[in-house]
C-alpha positions as CSV (number, residue, x, y, z in Angstrom):
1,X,-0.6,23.8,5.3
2,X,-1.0,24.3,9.4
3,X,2.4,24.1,11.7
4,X,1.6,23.1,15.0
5,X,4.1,23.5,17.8
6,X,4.0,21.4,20.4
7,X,5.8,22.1,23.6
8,X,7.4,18.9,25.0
9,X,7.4,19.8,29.1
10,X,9.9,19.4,31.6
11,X,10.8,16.4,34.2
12,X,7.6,16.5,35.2
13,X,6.2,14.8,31.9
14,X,3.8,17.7,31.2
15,X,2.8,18.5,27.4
16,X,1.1,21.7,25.9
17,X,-0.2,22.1,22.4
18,X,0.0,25.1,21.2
19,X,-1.2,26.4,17.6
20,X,0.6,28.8,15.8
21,X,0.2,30.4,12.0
22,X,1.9,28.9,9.2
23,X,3.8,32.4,9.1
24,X,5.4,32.3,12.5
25,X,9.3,31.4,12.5
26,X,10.1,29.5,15.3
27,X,13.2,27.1,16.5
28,X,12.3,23.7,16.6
29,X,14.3,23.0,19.3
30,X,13.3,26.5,21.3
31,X,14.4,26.2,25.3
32,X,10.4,27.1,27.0
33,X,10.9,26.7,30.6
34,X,12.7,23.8,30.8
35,X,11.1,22.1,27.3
36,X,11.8,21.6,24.2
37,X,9.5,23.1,21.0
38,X,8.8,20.6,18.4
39,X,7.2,21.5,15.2
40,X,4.6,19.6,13.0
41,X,4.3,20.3,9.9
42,X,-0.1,19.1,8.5
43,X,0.0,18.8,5.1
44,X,-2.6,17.6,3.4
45,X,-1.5,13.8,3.8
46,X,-3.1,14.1,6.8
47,X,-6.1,11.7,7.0
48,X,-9.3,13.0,8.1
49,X,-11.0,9.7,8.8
50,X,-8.1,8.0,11.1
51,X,-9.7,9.6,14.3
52,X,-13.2,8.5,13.2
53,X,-11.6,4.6,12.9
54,X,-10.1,5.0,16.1
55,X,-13.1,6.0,18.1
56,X,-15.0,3.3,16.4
57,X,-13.1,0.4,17.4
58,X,-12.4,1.8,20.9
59,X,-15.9,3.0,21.3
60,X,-14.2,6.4,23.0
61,X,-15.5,10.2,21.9
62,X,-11.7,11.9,21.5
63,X,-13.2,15.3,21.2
64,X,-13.9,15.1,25.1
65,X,-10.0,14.9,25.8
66,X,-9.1,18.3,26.9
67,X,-5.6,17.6,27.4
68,X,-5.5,17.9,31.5
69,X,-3.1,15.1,31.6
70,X,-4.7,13.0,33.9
71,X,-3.4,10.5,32.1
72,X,0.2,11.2,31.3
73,X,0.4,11.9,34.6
74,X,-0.7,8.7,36.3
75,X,0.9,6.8,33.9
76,X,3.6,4.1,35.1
77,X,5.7,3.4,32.1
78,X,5.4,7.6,30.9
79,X,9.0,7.8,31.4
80,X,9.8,5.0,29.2
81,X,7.4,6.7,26.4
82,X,8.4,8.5,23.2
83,X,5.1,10.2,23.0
84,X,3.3,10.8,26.5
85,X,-0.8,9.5,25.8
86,X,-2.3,12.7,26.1
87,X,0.1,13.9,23.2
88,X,-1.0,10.6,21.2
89,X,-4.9,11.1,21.4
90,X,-4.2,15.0,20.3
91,X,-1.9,13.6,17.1
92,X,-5.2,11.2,16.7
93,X,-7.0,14.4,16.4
94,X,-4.8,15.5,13.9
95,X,-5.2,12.5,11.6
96,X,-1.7,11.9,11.9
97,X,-1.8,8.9,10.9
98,X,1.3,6.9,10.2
99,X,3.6,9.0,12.9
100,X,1.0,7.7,16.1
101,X,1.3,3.8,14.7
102,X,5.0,3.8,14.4
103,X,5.8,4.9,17.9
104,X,6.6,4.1,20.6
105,X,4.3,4.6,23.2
106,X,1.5,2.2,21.9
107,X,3.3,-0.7,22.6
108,X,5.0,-0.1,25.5
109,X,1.3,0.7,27.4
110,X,0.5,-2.1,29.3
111,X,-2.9,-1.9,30.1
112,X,-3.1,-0.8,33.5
113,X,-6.4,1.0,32.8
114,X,-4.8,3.8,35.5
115,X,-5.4,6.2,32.8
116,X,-8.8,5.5,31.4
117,X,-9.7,5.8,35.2
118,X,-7.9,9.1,35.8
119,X,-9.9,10.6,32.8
120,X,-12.9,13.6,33.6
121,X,-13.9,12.8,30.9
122,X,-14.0,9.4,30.1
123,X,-12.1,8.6,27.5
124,X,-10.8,5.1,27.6
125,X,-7.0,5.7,26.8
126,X,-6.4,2.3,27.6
127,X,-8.7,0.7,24.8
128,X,-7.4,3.8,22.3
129,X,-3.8,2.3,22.6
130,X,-5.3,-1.1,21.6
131,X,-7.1,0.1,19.2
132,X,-3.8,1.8,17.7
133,X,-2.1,-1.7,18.0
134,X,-4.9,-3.3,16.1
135,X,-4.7,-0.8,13.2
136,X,-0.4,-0.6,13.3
137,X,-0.7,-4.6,12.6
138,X,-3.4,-4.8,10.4
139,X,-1.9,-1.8,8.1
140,X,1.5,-3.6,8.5
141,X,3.2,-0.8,9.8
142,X,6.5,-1.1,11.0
143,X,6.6,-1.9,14.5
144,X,8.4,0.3,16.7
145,X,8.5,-2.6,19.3
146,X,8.5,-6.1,17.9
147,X,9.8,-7.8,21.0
148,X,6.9,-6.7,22.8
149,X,4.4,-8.0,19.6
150,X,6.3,-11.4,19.9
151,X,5.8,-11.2,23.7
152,X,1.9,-10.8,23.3
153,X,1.5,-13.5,20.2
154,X,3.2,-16.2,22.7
155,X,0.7,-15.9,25.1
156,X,-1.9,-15.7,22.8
157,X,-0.6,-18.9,21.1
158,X,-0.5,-20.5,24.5
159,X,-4.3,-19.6,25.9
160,X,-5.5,-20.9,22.2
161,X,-3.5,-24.2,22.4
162,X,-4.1,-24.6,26.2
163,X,-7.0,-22.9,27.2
164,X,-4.6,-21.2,29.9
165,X,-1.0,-19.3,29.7
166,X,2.2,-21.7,30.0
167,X,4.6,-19.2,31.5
168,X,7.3,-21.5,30.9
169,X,6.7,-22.3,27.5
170,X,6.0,-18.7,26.5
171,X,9.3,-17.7,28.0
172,X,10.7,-20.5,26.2
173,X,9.3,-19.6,23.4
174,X,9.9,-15.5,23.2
175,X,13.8,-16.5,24.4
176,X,13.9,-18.4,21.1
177,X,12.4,-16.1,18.5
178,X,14.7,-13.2,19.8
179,X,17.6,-14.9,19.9
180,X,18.1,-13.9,24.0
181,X,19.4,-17.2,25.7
182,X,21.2,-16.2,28.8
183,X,19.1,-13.0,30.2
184,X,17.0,-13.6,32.9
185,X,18.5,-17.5,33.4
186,X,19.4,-17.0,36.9
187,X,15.2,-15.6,37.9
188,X,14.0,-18.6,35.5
189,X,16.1,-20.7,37.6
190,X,14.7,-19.3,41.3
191,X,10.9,-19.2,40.1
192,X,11.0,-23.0,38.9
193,X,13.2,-24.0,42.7
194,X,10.5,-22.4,44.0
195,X,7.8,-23.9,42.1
196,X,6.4,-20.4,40.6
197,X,6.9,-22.3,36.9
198,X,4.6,-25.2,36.1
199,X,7.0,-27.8,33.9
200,X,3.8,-29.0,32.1
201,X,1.3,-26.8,30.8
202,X,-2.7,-26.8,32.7
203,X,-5.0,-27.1,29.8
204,X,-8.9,-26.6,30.4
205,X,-11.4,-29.4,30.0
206,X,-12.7,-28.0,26.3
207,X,-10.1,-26.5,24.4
208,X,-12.2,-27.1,21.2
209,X,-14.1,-24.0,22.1
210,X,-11.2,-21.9,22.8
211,X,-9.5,-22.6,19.7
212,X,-13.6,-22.0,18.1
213,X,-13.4,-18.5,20.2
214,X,-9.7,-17.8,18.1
215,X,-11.6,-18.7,15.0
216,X,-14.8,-16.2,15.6
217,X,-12.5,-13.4,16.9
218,X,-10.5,-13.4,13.3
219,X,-13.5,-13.9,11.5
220,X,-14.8,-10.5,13.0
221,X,-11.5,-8.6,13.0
């Protein structure tokens, strides 16, 4: 068994692993200028082979992130994140498995790209935390954000029936299957004055080979 602390930084978003022996009595919750300590406990549940998976199907070498936080810092939505992405790729590392695909942090990335540009290194963060996604569903792990997964398979449903997003449909839609009527009326309303909110949907000339497209991409997932 390994216990790893990891120190949880200040305002500032900053993040430090830091190993320690199995031996060493710490508090989890230990004040370290400005941060909180938080301790993982590896047991052997740990799974070896989760990193290799992951830098498979995002085609990224993780053992190049030196944890400069290039891209925790440059992220956008880092605030709104219960794990910043340096701190995922190092739990990656760890093969822990089941605590990275139930936060969080994977869904809330939007895919901005700003930190697989930021990265020395070049490790694509970006196509790590869709590579997450694409394991969390396929693994049925309980989403940590399932408005956001709803959100993302409306517009997927849309480009495969149209060829092209319906924005009005998919808000439509997403308003429905979360059971949020009212929010965000009076915005709808302004956009679709304004004419930012097509009434009928633009569909492309062959949709046939869209929906064919759909059909290969499952085949190979």
């Amino acid at each position: 068994m390994i216990r790893i602390d990891i120190y949880q930084g200040n305002s500032h978003g900053l993040c430090h692993i830091l190993p320690v022996s199995s031996q060493k009595k710490t508090d989890n919750q230990k004040i370290l200028k400005g941060g909180t300590m938080d301790t993982i406990i590896l047991t052997p549940e740990s799974n070896d082979h989760f990193a290799g998976m992951v830098e498979e199907m995002s085609r990224s070498n993780l053992s190049r992130c030196w944890h400069c936080l290039c891209c925790s810092g440059g992220c956008p939505f880092a605030q709104d994140m219960d794990m910043l992405p340096n701190r995922v790729i190092r739990m990656v590392q760890l093969g822990m498995k089941h605590r990275v695909l139930s936060c969080s942090t994977i869904w809330l990335c939007v895919g901005c790209n700003t930190c697989s540009m930021e990265c020395p290194n070049a490790v694509d963060m970006a196509a790590v935390m869709d590579a997450l996604r694409r394991i969390a569903i396929q693994e049925k792990v309980k989403i940590a954000e399932p408005a956001v997964l709803s959100f993302h398979q409306k517009v997927i449903d849309s480009i495969s029936r149209y060829g092209r997003t319906h924005k009005l449909e998919i808000m439509m839609r997403y308003k429905l299957s979360e059971k949020d009527f009212f929010s965000d009326m009076d915005l709808g309303l302004k956009m679709l004055s304004k004419r930012k909110l097509d009434l009928m949907p633009s569909k492309v000339k062959d949709r046939q080979q869209v929906q064919d497209l759909f059909t290969l991409a499952k085949e190979l997932s």
